[in-house]
C-alpha positions as CSV (number, residue, x, y, z in Angstrom):
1,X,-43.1,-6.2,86.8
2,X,-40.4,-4.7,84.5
3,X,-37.2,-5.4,85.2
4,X,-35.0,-3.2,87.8
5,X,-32.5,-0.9,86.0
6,X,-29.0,-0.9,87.2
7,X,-27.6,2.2,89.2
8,X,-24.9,3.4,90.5
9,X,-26.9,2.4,93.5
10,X,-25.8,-1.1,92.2
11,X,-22.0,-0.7,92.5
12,X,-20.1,-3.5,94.1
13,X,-18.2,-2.8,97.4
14,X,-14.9,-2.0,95.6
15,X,-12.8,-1.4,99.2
16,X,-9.6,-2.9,98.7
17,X,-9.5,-2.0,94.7
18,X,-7.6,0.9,93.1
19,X,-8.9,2.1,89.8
20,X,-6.7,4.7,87.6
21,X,-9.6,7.0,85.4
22,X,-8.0,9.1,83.0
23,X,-9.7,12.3,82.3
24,X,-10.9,11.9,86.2
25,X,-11.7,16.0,86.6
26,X,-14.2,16.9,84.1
27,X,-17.4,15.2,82.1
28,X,-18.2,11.9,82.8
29,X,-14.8,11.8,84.5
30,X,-16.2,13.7,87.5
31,X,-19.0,11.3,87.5
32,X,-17.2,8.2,87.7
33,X,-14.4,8.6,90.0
34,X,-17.3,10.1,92.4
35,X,-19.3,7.1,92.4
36,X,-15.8,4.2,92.6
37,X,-14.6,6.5,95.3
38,X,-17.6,6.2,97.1
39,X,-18.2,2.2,96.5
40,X,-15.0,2.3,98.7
41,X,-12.4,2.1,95.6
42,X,-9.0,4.3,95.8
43,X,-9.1,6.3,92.9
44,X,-6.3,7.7,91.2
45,X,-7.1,11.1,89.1
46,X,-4.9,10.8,85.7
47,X,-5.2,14.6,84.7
48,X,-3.3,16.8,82.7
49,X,-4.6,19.8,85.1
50,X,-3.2,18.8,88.3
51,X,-4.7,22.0,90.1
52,X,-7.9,21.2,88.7
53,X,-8.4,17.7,89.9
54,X,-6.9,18.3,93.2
55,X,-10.1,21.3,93.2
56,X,-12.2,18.2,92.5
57,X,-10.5,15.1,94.5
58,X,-11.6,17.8,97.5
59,X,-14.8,17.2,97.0
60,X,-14.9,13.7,96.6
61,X,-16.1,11.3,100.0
62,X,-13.2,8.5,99.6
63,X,-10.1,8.2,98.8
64,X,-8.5,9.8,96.1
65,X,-5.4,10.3,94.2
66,X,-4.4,13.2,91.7
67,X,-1.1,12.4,89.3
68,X,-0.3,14.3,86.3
69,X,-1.3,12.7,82.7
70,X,-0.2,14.0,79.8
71,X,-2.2,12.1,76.8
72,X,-0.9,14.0,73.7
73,X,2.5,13.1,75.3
74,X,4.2,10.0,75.1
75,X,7.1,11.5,77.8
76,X,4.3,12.2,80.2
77,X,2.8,8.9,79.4
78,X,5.9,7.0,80.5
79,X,6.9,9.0,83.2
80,X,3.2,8.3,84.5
81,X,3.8,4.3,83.9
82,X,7.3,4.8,85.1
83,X,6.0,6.4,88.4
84,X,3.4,3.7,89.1
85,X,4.4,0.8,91.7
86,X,1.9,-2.1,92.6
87,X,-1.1,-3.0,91.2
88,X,-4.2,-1.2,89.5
89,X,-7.3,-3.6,89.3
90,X,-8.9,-1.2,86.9
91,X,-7.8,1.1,84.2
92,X,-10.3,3.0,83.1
93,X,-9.6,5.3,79.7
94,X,-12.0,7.6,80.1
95,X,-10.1,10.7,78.7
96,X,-10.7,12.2,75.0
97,X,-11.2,14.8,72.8
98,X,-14.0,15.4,70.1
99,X,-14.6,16.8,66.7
100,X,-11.3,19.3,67.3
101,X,-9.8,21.4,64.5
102,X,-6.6,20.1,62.8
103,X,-3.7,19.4,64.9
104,X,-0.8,17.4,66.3
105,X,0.0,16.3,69.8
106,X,4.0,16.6,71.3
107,X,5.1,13.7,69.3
108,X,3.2,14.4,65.9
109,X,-0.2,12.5,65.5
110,X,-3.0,13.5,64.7
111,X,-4.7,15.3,68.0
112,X,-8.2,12.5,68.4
113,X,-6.6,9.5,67.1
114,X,-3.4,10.4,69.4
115,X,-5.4,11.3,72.3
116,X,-7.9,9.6,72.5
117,X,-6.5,6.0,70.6
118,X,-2.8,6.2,70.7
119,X,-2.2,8.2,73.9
120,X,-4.5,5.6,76.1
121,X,-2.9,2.6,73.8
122,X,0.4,3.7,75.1
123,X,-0.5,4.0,78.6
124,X,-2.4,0.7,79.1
125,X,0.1,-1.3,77.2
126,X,2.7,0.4,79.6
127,X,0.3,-0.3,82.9
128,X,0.1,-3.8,81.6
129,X,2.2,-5.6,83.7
130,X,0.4,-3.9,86.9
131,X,-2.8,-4.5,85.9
132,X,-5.0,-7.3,88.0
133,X,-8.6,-6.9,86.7
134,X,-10.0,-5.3,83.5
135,X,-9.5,-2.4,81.0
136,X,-12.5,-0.6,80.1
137,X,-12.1,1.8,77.2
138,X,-14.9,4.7,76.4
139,X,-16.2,4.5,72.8
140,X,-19.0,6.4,71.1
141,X,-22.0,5.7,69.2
142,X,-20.5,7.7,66.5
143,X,-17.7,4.6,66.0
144,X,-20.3,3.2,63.4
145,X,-19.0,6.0,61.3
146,X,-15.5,5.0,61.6
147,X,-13.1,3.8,58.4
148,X,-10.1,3.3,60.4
149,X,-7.0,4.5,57.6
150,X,-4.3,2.0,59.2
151,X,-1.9,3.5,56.5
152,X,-2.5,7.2,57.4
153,X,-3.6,7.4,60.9
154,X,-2.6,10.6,61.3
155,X,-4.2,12.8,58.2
156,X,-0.9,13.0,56.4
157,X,-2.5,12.7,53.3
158,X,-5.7,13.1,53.4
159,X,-8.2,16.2,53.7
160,X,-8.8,16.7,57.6
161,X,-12.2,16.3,59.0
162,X,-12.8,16.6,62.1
163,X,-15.8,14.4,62.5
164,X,-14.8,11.5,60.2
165,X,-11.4,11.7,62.6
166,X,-13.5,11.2,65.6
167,X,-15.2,8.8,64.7
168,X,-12.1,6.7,63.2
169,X,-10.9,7.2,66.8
170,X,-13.7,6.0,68.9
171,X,-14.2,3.0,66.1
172,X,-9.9,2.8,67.2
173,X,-10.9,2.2,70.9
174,X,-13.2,-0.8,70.1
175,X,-10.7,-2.4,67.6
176,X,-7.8,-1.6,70.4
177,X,-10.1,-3.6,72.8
178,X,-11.0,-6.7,70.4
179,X,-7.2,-6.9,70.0
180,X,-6.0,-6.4,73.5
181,X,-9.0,-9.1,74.7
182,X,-7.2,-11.8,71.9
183,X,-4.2,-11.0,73.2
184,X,-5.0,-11.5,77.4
185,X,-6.7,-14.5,76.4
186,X,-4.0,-16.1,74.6
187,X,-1.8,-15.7,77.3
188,X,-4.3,-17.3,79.7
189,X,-4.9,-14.0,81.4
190,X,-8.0,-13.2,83.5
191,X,-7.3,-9.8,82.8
192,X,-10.2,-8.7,80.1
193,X,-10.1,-5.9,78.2
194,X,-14.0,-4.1,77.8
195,X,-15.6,-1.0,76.5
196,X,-18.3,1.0,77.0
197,X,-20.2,4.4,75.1
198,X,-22.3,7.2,77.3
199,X,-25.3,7.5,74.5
200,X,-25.8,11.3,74.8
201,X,-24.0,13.0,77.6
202,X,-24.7,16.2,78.5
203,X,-20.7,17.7,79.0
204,X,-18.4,20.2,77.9
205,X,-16.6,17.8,75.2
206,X,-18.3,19.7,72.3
207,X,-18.2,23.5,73.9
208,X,-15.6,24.7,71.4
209,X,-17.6,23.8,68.2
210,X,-18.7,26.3,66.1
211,X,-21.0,26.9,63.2
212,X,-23.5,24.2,61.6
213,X,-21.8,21.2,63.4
214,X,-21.8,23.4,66.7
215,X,-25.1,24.1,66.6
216,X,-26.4,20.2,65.2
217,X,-24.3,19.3,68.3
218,X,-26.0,22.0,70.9
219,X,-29.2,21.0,69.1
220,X,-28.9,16.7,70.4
221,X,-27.6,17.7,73.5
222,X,-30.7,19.7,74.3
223,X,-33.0,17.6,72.9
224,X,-31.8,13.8,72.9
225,X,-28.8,14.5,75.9
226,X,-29.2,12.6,79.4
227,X,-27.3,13.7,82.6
228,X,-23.7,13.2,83.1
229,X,-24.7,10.3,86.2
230,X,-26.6,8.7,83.3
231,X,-24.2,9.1,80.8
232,X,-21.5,7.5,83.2
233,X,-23.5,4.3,84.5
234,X,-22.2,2.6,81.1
235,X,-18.3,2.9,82.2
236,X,-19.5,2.4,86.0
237,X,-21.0,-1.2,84.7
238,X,-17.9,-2.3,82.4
239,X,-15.7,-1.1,85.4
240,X,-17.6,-3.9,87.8
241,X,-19.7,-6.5,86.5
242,X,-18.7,-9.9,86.0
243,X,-19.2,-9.6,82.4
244,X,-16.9,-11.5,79.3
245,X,-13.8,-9.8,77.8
246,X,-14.9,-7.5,74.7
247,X,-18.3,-6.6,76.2
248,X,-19.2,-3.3,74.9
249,X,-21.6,-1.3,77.2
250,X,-24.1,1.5,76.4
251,X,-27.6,2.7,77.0
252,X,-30.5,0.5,76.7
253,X,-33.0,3.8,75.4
254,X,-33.8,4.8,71.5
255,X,-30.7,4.8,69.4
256,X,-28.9,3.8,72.5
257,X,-28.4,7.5,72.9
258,X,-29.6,7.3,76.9
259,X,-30.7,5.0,79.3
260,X,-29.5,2.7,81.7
261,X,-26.6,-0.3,80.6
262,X,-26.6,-3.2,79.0
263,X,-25.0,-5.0,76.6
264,X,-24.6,-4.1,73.2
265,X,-23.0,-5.4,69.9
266,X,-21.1,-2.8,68.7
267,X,-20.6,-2.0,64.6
268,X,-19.3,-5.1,62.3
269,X,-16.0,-3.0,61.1
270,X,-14.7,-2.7,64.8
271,X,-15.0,-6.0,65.7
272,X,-12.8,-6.5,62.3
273,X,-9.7,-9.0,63.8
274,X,-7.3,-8.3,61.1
275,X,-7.8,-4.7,61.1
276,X,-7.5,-4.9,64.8
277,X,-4.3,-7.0,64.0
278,X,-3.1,-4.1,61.9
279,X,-4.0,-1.3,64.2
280,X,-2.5,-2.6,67.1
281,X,1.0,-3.3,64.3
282,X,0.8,0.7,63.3
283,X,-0.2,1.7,67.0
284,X,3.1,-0.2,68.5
285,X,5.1,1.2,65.6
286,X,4.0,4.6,66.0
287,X,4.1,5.0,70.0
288,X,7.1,2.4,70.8
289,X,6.0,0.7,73.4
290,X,6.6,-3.1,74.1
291,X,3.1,-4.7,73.5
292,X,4.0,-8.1,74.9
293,X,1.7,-9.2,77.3
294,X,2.9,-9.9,80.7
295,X,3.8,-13.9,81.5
296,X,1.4,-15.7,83.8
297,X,2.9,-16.4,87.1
């Protein structure tokens, strides 16, 4: 008999537990605060379209929360953190950008590795001190592309390219993540820090591209691309199984571009310690946020 595949049908009672899911009110982010909200979680809705995700949090059976988030902000950021009282078991950073044309967020980085590395690097480092459980961090496939440029993060002096600065910031996540784990755990946290990749989702994150990489990109989705519920189990897994610090989660399929989760070693450059070491230096540098993690009571 093969063995059973693990569902969202699978999800833990979670009553009691409040998650924060960045990115909550579209793509996978729909997918995942559905499914916590319904395993009984309080789910909080870390959006930068308020109007939107109230729309959504409608719809959702459980309880939810919508609160305005701001990721290519670092005011919004801390006003979020400053705003937050009590505890979050579960931070999930679900929210990011992909394969976008030059630009810069509010406070001048480069638009993916701010958003989706130093804007959720900000906020989880700020959270820290509230944060009970786990931190699960959403990656890519793509990251085996990644040449993380500690010394230019931003494109300041190199040619722009939109895909090799995606994948630098998805390979970012898992390197924030190594780092963050080595951190918890040398504070004698049981806090762990996790990360998890969708394979081939079928969303909006790629509508805007154009050309040949818009149409490469419209070509795997309607070929290779699973479902958004599929796509979201990954996160949905990291978010709840008793699983060690630094797991990184994605689809068991072909490529591991769909499927259902399991565990997964992820590329040999991310799981780098000294360039996570050096990261995490630029990142605090860059953002100004107090990285110390929290005393143990």
């Amino acid at each position: 008999m093969a063995p059973k595949h693990w569902t969202a049908d699978d999800l833990p009672d979670l009553t009691g537990k409040t998650v924060i899911v960045t990115g909550a009110s579209s793509g996978l982010g729909v997918v995942t605060t559905r499914e916590l909200a319904r395993a009984g979680a309080s789910v909080v809705l870390a959006v930068r379209n308020v109007a939107k995700g109230a729309a959504f949090a409608q719809s959702v059976a459980g309880r939810t929360e919508v609160r305005h988030l701001e990721l290519t902000d670092l005011s919004s950021i801390r006003a979020f953190a400053d705003g937050w009282t009590g505890d979050v078991d579960i931070l999930v950073n679900n929210a990011g950008i992909m394969m976008v044309p030059a630009g810069r967020t509010a406070d001048g980085f480069e638009s993916q590795i701010g958003t989706n590395h130093l804007g959720h690097f900000a906020l989880t480092n700020l959270l820290l001190p509230n944060i009970t459980d786990r931190v699960v961090t959403i990656s890519s496939y793509l990251h085996r592309g990644g040449h993380v440029d500690v010394a230019d993060l931003n494109w300041e002096h190199r040619r722009y390219d939109p895909s090799q600065a995606y994948a630098d910031s998805k390979q970012a996540n898992l390197l924030f993540t190594l780092e963050l784990q080595r951190r918890l755990a040398s504070r004698g946290s049981r806090v762990r820090a996790v990360s998890a990749h969708p394979g081939i989702a079928r969303t909006a994150l790629g509508a805007h591209l154009r050309g040949f990489r818009g149409i490469m990109v419209d070509v795997g989705v309607s070929v290779l691309a699973q479902d958004a519920e599929h796509g979201a189990l990954p996160t949905l897994y990291a978010a709840t199984q008793d699983i060690p610090g630094n797991t990184y989660i994605g689809p068991d399929g072909f490529a591991h571009w769909r499927g259902f989760p399991v565990m997964l070693r992820p590329s040999k450059s991310s799981q780098d310690p000294e360039l996570a070491s050096r990261l995490w230096a630029r990142s605090a540098t860059l953002t100004g946020v107090d990285t110390t993690v929290p005393a143990i009571a």
